[in-house]
Phi, psi and omega in degrees: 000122178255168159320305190289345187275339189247033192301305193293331162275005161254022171272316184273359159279309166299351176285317183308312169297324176324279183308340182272348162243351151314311157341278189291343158320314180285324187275347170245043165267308194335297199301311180265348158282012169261009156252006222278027163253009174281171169297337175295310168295307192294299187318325148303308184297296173315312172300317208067022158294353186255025177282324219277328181295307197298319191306310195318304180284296188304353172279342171309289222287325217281296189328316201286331178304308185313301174312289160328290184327281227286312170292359178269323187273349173301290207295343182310295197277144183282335168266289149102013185276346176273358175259319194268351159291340210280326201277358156278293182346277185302346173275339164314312189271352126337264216313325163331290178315298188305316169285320171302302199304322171276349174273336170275345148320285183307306172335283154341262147330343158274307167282332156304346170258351166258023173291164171270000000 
């Protein structure tokens, strides 16, 4: 069994994962504007990380859009094998993105909850 013989469930799994962490995405904005009155987030702010946080994330989001696409086009187009590396490719580099975005939150959210 190859990628290319199951090309079309996994164009609908990488879409799906597409939309499921644009989801999450919304919730860990949620997440960071339900601190952003500790000492930690202005300080964050201050240092000037969170332009570096916002770049991060809006290149997220624009990816997870790509990603969709690329899988649309798996399934669209009769051959679709240059859509569906390209639409792998990029759910590696999601997750990479996701996986940053989420560790500087709980970072973030952990020392804004052990503040005094």
């Amino acid at each position: 069994m190859s990628l290319i013989e199951q090309k079309n469930n996994l164009a609908v799994i990488v879409a799906t994962f597409a939309f499921t962490m644009l989801g999450f995405l919304a919730a860990v904005i949620t997440i960071l504007f339900s601190f952003s009155r500790s000492s930690t987030f202005k300080k964050y702010k201050r240092k000037g990380h969170l332009d570096v946080f916002f770049f991060v994330y809006y290149f997220a989001i624009v990816s997870l859009v790509v990603t969709f696409v690329l899988a649309l086009l798996t399934l669209a187009s009769g051959n679709g094998l240059w859509a569906m590396r390209g639409g792998l490719m990029s759910t590696v580099n999601n997750l990479a993105q996701i996986t940053l975005l989420t560790v500087i939150i709980v970072n973030l959210s952990r020392r804004a909850m052990n503040e005094p």
